[in-house]
C-alpha positions in Angstrom: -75.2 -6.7 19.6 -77.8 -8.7 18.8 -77.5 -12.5 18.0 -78.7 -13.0 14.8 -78.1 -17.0 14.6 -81.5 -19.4 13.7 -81.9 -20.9 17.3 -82.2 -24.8 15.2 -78.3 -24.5 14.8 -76.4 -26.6 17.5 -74.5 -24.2 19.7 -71.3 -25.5 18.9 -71.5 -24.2 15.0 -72.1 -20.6 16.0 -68.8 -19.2 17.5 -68.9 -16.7 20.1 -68.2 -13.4 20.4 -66.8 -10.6 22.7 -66.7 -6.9 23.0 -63.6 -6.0 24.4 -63.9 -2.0 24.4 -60.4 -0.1 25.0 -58.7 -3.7 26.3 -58.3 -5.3 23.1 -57.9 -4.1 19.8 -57.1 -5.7 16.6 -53.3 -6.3 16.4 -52.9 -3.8 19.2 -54.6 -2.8 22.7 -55.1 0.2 24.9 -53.5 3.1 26.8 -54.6 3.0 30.2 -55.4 6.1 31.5 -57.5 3.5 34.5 -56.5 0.4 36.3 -53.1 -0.5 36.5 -50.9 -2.8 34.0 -51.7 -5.8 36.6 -55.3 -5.0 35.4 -54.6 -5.3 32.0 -52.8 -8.2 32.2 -55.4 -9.9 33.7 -58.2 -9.0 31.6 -55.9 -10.3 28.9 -55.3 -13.1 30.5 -59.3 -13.6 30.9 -59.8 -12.6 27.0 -57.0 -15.3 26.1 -58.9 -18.1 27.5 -61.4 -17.7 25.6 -62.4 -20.6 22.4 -60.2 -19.3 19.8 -62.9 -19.1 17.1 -64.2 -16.4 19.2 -64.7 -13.3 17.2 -63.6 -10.1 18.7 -65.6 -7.1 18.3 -63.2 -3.9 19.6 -64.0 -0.7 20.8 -62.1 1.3 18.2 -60.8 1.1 14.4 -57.3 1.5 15.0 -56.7 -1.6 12.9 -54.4 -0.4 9.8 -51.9 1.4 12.9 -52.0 -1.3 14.7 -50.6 -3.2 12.0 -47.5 -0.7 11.1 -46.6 -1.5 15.2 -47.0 -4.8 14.9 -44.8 -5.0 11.6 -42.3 -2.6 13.5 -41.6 -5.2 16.0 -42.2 -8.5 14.7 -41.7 -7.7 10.6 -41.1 -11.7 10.2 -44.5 -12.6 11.6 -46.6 -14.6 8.6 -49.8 -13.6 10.6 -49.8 -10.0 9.4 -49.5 -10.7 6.2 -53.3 -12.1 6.5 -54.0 -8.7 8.6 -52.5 -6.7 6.0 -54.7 -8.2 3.6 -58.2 -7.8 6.0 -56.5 -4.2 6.2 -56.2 -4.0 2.3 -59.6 -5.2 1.7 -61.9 -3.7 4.5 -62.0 -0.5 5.9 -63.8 -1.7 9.1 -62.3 -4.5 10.3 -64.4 -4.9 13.1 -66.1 -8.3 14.2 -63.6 -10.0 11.2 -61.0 -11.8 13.7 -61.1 -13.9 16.0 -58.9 -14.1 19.7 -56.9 -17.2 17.9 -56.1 -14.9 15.2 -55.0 -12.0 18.4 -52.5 -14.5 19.7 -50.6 -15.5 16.1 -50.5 -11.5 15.5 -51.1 -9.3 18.7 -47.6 -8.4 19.9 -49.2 -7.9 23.3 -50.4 -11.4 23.4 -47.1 -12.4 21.6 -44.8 -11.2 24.7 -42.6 -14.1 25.6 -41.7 -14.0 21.5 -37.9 -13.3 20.6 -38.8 -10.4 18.3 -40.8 -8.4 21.3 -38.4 -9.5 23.6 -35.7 -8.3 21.5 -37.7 -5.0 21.1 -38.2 -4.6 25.0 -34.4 -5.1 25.4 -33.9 -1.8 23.4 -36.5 0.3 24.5 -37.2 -0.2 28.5 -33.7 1.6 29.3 -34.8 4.3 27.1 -38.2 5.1 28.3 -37.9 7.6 31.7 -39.7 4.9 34.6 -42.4 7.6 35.0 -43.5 6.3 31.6 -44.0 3.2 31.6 -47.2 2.7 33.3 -49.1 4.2 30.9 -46.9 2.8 27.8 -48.8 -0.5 27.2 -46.0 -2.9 25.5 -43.4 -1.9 27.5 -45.6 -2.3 31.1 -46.8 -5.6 30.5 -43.8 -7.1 28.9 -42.1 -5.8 32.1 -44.8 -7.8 34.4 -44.7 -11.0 32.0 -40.5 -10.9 31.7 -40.0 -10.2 35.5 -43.0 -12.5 37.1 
């Protein structure tokens, strides 16, 4: 990425920006097939520190999907009405949101909500333990529900 900002602007007018790879996606994050769920966690605790006018710039376009999930679990959530219409309008929505936008719609960011709780209560029985370390929402709302 190259930083394309006049250097005459004051720092605090030009947000910042992050490349989160397979971590974070838009509305959604990754399998991991490395690391451990603790891992994750943590680099999402890491990410979520971050200004929230920082704009994310994700590995992967899995946007539109990402969305349908998110609506799945959390269908009363008046941030993805605003991603559905990013979705609508841009076929790349890379580089367009921001990590304050991840935690209004982001239902991994959103795990302490009653609609993922809700959603964990009804799926974690029905998921063989094997699983679940490699099944993203239902690992880490484990390690945020139980820590």
């Amino acid at each position: 990425m190259t930083d394309t900002a006049p250097p005459s602007l004051p720092s605090e007018s030009v947000p910042g920006a992050v490349f989160t790879g397979d971590t974070l996606f838009i509305a959604g994050c990754g399998i991991f097939f490395e690391g451990t769920g603790a891992e994750m966690h943590a680099a999402f605790e890491r990410l979520a520190a971050l200004p929230d006018a920082t704009v994310t710039y994700v590995g992967h376009e899995y946007t539109a999907g990402n969305l349908r999930f998110a609506r799945s679990i959390d269908p009363e959530n008046a941030a993805l009405v605003r991603l559905g219409e990013l979705v609508s309008q841009h076929a790349v929505t890379v580089g367009r949101t921001t990590i304050g936008d991840e935690k209004e719609w982001n239902v991994f960011w959103r795990l302490t909500s009653e609609p993922v709780r809700y959603v964990k209560s009804l799926n974690l029985s029905l998921t063989p333990l094997h699983n679940i370390e490699k099944h993203p929402l239902l690992l880490l709302v484990t390690l945020v529900l139980t820590s």
